[in-house]
PQR file with spaces between the fields and no chain letter, atoms N, CA, C, O and H, PARSE charges and radii, in Angstrom:
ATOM       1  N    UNK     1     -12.762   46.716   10.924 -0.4000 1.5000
ATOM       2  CA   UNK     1     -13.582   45.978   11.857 -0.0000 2.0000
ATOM       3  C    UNK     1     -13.014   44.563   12.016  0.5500 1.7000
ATOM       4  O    UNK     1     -12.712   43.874   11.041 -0.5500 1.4000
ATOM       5  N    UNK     2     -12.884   44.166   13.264 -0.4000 1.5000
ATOM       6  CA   UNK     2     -12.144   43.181   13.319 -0.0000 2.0000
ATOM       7  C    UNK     2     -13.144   42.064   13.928  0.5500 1.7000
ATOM       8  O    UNK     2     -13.820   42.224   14.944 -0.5500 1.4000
ATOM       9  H    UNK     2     -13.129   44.726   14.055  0.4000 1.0000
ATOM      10  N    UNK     3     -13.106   40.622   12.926 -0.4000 1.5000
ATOM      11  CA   UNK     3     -14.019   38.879   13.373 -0.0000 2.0000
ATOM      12  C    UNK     3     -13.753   38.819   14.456  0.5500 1.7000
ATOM      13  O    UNK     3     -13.166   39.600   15.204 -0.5500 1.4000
ATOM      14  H    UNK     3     -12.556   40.492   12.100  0.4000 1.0000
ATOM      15  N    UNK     4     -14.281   37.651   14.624 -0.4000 1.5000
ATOM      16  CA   UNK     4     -13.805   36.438   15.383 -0.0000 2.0000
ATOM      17  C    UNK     4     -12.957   35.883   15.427  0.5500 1.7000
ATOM      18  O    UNK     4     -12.511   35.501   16.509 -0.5500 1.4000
ATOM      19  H    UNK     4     -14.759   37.016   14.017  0.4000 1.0000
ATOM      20  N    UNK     5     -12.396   35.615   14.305 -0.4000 1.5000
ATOM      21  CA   UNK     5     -11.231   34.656   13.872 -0.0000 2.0000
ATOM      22  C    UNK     5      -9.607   36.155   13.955  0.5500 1.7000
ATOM      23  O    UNK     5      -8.452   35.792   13.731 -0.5500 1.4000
ATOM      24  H    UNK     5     -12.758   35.926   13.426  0.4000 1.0000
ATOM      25  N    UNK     6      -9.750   36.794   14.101 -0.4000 1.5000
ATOM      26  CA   UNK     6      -9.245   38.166   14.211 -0.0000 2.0000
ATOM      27  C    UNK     6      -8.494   38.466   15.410  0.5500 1.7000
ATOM      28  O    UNK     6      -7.294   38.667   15.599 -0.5500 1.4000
ATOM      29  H    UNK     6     -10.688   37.088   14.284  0.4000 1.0000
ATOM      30  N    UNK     7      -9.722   38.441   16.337 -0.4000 1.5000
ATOM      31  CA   UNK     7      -9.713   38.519   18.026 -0.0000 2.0000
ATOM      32  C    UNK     7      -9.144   37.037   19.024  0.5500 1.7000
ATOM      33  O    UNK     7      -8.624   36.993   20.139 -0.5500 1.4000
ATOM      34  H    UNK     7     -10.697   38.278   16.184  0.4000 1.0000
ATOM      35  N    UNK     8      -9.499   35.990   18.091 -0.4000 1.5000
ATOM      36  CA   UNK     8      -8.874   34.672   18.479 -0.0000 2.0000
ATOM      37  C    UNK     8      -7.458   34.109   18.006  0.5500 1.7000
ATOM      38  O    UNK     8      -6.764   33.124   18.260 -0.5500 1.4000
ATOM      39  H    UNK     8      -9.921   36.026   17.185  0.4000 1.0000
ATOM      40  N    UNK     9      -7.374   35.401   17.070 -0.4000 1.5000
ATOM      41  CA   UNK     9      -5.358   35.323   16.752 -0.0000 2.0000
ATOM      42  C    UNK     9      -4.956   36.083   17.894  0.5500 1.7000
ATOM      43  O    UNK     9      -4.302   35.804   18.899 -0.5500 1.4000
ATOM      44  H    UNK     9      -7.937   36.201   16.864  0.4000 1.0000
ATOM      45  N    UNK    10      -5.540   37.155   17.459 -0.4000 1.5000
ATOM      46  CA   UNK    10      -4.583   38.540   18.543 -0.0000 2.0000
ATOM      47  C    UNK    10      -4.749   37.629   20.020  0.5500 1.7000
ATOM      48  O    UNK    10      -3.668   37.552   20.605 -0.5500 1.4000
ATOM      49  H    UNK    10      -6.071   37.382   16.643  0.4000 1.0000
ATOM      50  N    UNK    11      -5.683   37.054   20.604 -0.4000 1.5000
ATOM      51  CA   UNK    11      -5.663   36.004   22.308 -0.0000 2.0000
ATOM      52  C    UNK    11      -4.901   35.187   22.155  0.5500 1.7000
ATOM      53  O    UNK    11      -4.246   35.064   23.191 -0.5500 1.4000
ATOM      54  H    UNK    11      -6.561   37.117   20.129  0.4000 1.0000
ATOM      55  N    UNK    12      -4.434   34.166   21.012 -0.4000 1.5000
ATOM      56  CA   UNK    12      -3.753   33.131   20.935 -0.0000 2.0000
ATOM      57  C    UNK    12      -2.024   34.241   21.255  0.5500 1.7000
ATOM      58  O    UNK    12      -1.471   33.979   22.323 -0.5500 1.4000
ATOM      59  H    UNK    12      -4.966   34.266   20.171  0.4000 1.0000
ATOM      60  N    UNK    13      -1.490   35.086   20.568 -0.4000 1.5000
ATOM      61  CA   UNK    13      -0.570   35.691   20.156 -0.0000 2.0000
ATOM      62  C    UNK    13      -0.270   35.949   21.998  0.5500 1.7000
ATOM      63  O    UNK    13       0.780   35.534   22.489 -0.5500 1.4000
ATOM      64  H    UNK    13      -1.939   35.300   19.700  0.4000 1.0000
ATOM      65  N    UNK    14      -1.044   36.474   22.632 -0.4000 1.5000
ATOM      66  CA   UNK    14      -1.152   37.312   23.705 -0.0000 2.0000
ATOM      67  C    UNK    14      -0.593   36.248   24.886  0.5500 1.7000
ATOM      68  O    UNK    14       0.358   36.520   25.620 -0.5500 1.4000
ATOM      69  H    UNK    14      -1.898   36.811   22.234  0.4000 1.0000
ATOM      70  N    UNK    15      -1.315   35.049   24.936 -0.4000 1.5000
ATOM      71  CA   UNK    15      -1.023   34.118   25.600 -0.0000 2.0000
ATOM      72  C    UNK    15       0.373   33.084   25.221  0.5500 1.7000
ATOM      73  O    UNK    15       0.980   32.334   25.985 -0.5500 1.4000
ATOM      74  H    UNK    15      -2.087   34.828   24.340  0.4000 1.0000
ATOM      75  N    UNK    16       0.551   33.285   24.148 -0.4000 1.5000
ATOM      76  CA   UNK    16       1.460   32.866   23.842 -0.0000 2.0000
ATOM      77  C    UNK    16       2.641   33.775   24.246  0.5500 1.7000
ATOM      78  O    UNK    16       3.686   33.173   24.497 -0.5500 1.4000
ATOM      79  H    UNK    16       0.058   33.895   23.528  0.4000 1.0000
ATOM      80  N    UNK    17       2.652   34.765   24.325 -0.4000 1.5000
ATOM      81  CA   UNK    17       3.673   36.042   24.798 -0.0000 2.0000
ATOM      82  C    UNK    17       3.543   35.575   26.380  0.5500 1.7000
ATOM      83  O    UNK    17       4.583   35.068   26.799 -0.5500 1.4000
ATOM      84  H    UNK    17       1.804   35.253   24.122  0.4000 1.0000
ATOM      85  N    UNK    18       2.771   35.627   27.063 -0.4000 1.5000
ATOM      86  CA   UNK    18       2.734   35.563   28.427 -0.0000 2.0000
ATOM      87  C    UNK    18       3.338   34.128   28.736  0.5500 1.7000
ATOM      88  O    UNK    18       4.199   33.992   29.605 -0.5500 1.4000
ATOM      89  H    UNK    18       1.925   36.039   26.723  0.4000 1.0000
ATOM      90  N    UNK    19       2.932   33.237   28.112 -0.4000 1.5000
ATOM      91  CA   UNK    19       3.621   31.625   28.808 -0.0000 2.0000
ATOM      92  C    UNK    19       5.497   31.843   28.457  0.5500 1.7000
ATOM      93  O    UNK    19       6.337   31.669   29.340 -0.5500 1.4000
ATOM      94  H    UNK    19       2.232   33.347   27.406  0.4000 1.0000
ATOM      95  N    UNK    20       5.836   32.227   27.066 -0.4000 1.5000
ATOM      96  CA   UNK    20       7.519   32.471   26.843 -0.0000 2.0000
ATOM      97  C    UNK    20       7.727   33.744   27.969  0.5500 1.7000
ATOM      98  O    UNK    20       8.948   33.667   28.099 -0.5500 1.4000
ATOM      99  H    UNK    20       5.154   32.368   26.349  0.4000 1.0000
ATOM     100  N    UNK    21       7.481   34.399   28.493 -0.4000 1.5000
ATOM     101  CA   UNK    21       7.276   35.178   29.408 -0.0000 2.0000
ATOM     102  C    UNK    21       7.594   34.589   30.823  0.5500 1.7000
ATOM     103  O    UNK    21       8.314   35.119   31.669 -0.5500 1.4000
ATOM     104  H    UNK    21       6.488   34.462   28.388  0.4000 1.0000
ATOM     105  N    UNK    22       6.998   33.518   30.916 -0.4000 1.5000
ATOM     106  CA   UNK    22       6.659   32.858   32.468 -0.0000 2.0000
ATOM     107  C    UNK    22       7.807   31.668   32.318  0.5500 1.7000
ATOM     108  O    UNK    22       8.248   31.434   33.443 -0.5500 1.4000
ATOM     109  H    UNK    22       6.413   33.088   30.228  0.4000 1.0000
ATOM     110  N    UNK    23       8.224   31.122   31.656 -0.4000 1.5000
ATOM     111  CA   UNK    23       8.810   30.012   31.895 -0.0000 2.0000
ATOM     112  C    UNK    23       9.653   29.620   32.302  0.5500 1.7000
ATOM     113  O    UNK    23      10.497   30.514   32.235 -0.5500 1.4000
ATOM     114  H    UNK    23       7.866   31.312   30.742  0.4000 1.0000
ATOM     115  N    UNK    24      10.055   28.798   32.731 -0.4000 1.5000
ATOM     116  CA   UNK    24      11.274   28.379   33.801 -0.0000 2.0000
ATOM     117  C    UNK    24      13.287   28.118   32.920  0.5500 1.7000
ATOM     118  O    UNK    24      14.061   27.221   32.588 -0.5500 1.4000
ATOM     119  H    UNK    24       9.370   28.072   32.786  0.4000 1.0000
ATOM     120  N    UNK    25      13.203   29.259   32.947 -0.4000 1.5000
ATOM     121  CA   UNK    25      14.571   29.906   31.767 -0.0000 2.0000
ATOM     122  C    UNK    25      15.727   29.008   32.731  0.5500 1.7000
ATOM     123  O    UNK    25      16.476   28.125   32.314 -0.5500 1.4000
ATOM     124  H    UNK    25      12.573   29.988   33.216  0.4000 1.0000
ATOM     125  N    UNK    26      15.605   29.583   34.286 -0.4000 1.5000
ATOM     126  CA   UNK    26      16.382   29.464   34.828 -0.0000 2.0000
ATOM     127  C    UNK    26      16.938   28.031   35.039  0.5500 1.7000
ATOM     128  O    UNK    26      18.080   27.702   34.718 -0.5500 1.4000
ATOM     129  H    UNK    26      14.997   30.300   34.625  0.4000 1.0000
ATOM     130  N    UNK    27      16.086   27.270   35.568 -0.4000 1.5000
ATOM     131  CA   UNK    27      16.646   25.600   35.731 -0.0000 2.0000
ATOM     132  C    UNK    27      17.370   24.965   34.705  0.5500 1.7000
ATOM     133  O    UNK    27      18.314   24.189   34.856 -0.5500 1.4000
ATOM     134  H    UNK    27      15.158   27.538   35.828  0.4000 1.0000
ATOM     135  N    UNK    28      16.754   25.431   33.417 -0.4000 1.5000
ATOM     136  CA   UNK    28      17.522   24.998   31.942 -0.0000 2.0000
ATOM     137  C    UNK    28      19.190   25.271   31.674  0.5500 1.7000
ATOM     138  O    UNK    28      19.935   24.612   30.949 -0.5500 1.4000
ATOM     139  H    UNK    28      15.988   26.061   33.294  0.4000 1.0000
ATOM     140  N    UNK    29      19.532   26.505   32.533 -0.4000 1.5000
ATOM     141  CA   UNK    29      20.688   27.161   32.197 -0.0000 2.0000
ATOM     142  C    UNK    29      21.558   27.082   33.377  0.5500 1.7000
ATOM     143  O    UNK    29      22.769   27.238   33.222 -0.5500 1.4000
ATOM     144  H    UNK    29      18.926   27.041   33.123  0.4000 1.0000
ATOM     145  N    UNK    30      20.929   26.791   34.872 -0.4000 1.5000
ATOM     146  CA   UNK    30      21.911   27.109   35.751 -0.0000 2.0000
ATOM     147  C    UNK    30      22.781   25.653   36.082  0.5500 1.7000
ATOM     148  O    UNK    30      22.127   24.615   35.979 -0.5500 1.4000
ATOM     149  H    UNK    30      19.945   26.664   34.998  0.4000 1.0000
ATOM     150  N    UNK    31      24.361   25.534   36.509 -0.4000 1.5000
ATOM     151  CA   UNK    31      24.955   24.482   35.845 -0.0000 2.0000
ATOM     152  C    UNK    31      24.875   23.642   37.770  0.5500 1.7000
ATOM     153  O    UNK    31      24.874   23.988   38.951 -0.5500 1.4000
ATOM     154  H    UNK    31      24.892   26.377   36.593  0.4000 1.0000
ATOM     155  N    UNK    32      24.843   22.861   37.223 -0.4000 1.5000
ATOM     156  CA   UNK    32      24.579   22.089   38.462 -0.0000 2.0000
ATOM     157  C    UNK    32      25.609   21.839   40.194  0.5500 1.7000
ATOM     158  O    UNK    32      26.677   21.234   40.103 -0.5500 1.4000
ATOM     159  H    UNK    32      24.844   22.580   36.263  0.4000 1.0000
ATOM     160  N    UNK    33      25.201   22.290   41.440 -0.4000 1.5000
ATOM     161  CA   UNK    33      26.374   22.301   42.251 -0.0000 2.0000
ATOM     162  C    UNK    33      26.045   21.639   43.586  0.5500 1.7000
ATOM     163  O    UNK    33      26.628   21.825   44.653 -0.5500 1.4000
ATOM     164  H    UNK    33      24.333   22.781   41.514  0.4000 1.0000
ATOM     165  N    UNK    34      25.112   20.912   43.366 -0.4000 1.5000
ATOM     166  CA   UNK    34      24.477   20.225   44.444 -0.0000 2.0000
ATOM     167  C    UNK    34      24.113   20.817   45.359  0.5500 1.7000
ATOM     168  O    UNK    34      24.504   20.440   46.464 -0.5500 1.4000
ATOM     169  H    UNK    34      24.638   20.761   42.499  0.4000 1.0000
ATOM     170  N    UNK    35      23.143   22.079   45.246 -0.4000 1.5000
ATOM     171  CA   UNK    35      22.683   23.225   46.567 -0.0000 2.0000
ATOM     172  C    UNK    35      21.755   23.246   45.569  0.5500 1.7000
ATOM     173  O    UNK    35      21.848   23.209   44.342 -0.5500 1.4000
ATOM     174  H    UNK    35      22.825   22.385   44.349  0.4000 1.0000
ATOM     175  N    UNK    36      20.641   23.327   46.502 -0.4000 1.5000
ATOM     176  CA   UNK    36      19.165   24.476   45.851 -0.0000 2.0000
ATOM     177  C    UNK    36      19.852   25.750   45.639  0.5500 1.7000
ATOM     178  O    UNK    36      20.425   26.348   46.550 -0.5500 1.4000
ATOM     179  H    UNK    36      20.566   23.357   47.499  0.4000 1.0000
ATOM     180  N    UNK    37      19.778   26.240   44.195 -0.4000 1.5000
ATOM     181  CA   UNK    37      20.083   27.560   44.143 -0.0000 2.0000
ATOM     182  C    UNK    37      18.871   28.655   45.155  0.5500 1.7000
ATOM     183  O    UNK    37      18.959   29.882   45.162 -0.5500 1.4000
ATOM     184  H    UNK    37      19.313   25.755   43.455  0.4000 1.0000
ATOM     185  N    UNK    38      18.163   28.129   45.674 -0.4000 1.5000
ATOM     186  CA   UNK    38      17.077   29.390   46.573 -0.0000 2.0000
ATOM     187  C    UNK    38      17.316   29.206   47.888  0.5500 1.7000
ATOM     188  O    UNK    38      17.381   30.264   48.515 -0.5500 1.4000
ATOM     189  H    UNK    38      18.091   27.132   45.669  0.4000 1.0000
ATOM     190  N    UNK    39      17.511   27.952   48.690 -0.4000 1.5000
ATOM     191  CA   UNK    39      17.677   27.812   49.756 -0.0000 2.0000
ATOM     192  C    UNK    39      18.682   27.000   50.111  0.5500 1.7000
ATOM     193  O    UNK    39      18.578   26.591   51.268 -0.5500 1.4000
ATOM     194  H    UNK    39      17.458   27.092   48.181  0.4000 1.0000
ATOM     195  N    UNK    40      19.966   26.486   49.297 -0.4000 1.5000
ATOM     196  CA   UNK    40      21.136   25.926   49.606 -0.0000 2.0000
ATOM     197  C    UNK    40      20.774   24.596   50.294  0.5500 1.7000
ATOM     198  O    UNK    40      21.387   24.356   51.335 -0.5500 1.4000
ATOM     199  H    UNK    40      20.051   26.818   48.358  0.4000 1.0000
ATOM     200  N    UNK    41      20.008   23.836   49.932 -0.4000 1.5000
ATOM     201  CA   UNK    41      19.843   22.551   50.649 -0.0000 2.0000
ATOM     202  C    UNK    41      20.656   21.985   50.047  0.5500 1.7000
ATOM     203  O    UNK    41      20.935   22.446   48.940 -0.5500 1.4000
ATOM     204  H    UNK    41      19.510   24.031   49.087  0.4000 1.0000
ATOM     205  N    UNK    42      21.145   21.146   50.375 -0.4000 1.5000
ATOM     206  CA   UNK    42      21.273   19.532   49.429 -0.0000 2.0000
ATOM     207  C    UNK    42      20.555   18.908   48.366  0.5500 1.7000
ATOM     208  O    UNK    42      19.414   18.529   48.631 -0.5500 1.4000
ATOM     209  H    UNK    42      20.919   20.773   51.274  0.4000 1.0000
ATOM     210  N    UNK    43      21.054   18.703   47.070 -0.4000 1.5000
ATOM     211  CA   UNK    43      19.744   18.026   46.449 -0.0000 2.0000
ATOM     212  C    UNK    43      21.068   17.112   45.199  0.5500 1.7000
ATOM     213  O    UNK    43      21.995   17.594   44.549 -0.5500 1.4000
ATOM     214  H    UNK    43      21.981   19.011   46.855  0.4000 1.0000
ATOM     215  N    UNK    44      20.748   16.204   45.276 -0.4000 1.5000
ATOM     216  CA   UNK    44      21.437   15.021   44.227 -0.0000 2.0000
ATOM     217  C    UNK    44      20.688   15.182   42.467  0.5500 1.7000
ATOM     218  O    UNK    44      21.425   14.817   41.552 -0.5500 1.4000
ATOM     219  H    UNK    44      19.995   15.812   45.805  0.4000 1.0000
ATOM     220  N    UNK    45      19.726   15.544   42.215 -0.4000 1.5000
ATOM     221  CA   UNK    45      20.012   16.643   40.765 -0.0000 2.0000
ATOM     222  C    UNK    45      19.543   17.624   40.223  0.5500 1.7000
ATOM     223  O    UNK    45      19.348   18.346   41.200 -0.5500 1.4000
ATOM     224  H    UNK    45      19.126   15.840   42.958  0.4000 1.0000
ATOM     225  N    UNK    46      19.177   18.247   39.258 -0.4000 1.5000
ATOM     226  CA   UNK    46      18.721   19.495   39.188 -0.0000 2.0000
ATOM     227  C    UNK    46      19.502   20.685   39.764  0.5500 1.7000
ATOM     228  O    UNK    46      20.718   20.657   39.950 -0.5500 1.4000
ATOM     229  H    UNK    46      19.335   17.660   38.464  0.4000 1.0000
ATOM     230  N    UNK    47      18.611   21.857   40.063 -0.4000 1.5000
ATOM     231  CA   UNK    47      18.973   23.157   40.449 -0.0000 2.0000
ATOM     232  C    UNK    47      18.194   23.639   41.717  0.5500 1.7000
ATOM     233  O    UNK    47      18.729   24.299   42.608 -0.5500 1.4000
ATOM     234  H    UNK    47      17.623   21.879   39.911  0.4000 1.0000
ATOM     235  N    UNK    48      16.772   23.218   41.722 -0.4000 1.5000
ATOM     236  CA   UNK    48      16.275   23.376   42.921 -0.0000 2.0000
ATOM     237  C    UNK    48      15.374   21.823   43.698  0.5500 1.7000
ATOM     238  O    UNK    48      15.140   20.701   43.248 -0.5500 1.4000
ATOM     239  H    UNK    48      16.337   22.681   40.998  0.4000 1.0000
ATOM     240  N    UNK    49      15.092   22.466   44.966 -0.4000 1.5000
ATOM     241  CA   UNK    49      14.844   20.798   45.619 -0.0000 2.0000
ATOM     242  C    UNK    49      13.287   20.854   45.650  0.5500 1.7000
ATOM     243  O    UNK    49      12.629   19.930   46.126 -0.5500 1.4000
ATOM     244  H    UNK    49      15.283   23.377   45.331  0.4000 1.0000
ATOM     245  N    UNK    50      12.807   21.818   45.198 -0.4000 1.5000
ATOM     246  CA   UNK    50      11.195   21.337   44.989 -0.0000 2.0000
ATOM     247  C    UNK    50      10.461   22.928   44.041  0.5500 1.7000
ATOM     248  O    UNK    50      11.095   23.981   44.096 -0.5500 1.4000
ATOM     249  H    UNK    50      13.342   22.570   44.811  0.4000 1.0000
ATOM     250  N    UNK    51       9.633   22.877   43.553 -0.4000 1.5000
ATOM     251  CA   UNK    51       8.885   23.557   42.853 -0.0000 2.0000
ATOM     252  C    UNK    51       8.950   25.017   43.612  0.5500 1.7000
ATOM     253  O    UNK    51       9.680   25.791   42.993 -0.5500 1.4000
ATOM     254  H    UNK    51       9.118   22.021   43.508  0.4000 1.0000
ATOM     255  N    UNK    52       8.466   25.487   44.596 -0.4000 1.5000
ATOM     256  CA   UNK    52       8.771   26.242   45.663 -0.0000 2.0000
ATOM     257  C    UNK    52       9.651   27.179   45.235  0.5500 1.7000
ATOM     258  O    UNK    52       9.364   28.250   44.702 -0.5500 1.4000
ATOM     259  H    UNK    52       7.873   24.858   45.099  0.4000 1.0000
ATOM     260  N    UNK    53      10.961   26.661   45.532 -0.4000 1.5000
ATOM     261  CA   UNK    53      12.188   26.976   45.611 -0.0000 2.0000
ATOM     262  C    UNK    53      12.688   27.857   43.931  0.5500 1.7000
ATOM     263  O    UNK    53      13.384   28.846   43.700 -0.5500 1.4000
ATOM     264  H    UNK    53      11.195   25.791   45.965  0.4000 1.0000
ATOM     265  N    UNK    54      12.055   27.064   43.202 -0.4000 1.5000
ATOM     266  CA   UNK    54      12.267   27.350   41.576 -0.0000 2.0000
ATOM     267  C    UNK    54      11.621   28.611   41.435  0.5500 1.7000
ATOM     268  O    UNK    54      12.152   29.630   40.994 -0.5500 1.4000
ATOM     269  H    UNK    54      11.490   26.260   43.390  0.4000 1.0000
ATOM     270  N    UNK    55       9.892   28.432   42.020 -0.4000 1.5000
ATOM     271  CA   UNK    55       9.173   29.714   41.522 -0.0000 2.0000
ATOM     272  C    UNK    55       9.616   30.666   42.642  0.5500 1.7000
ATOM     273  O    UNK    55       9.045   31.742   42.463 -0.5500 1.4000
ATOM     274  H    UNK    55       9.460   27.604   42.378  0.4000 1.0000
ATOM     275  N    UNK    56      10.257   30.693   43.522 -0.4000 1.5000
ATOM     276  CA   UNK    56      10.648   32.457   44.466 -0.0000 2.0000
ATOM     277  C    UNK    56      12.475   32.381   43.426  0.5500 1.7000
ATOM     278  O    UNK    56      12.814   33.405   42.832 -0.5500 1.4000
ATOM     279  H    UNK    56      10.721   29.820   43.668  0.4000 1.0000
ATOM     280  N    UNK    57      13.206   31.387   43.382 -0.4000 1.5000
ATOM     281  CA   UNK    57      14.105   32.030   42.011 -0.0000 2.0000
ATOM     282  C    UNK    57      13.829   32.575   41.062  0.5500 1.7000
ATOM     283  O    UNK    57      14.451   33.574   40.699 -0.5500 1.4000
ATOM     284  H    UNK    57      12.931   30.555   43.864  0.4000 1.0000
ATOM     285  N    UNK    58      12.876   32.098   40.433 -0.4000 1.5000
ATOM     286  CA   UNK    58      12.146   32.563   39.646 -0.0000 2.0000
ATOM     287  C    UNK    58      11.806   34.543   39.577  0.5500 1.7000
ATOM     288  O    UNK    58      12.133   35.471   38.838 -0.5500 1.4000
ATOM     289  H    UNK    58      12.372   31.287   40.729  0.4000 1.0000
ATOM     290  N    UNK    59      11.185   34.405   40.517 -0.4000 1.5000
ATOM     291  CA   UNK    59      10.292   35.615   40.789 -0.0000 2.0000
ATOM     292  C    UNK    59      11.483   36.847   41.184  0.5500 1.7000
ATOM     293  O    UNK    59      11.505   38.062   40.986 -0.5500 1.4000
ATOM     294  H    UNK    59      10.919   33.651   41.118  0.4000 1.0000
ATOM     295  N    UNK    60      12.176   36.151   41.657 -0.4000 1.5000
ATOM     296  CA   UNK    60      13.296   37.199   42.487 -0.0000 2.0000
ATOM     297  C    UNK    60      14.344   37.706   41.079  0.5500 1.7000
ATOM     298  O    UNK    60      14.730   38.862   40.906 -0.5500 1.4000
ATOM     299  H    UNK    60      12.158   35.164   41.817  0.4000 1.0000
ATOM     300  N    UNK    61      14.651   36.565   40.206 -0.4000 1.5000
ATOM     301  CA   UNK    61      15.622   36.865   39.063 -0.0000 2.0000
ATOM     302  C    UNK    61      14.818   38.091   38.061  0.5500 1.7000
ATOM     303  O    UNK    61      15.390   38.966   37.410 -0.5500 1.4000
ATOM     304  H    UNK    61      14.337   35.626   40.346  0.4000 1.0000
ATOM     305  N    UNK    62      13.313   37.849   38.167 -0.4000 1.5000
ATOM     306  CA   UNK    62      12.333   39.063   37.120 -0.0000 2.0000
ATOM     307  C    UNK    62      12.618   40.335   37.991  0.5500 1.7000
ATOM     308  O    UNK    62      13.124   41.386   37.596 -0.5500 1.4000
ATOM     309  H    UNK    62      12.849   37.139   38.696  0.4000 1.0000
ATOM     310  N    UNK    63      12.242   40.065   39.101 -0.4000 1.5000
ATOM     311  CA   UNK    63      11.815   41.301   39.852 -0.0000 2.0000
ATOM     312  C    UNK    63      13.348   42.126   39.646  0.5500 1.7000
ATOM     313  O    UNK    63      13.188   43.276   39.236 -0.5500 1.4000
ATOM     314  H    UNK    63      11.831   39.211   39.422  0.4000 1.0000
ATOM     315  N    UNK    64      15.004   41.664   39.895 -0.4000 1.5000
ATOM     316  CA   UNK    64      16.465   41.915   39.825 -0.0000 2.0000
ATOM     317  C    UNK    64      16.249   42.711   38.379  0.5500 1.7000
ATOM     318  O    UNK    64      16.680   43.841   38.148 -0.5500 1.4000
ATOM     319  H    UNK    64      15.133   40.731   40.228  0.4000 1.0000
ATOM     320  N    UNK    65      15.551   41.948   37.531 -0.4000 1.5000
ATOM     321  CA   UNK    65      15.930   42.425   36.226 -0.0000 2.0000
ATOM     322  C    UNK    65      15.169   43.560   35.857  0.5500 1.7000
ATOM     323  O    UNK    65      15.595   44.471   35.148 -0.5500 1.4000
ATOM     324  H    UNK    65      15.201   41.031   37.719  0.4000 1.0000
ATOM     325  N    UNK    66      14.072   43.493   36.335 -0.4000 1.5000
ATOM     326  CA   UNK    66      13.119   44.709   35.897 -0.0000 2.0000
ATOM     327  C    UNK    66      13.940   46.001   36.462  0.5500 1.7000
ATOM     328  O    UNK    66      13.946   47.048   35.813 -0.5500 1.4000
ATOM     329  H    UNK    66      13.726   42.753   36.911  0.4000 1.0000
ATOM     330  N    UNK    67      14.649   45.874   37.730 -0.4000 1.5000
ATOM     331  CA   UNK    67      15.370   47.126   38.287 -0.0000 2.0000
ATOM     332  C    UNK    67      16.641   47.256   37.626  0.5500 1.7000
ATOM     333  O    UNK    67      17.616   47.739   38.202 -0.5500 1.4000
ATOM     334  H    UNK    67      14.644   45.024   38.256  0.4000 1.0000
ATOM     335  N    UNK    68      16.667   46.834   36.410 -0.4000 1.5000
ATOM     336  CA   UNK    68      17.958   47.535   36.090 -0.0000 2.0000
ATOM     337  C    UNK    68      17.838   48.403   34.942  0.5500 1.7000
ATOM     338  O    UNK    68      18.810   49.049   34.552 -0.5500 1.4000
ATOM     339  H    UNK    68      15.875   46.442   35.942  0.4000 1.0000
């Protein structure tokens, strides 16, 4: 039979799986070339030119990977 204190590990554990899950892997690693990697703009630093741009890289690099 499982507490409170039981059920509030296993949620902490769960959410904690889902945020290392969600996080922005990509901007950390991709090497810099002065283009939005999503829409090739121009941008003086980083990888993408606004939040936008990061989360459809984002989404598109999971979705690539799940199909393989």
């Amino acid at each position: 039979m499982t507490d409170d204190i039981d059920r509030a590990c296993e949620d902490e554990e769960w959410f904690r799986s889902q945020s290392l899950d969600n996080r922005d892997v990509a901007a950390s690693i991709l090497p810099f070339t002065g283009e939005c990697y999503n829409c090739e703009s121009p941008i003086e630093i980083g990888s993408f030119c606004n939040t936008d741009c990061r989360d459809d890289y984002d989404l598109r690099e999971k979705q690539n990977k799940q199909r393989v």
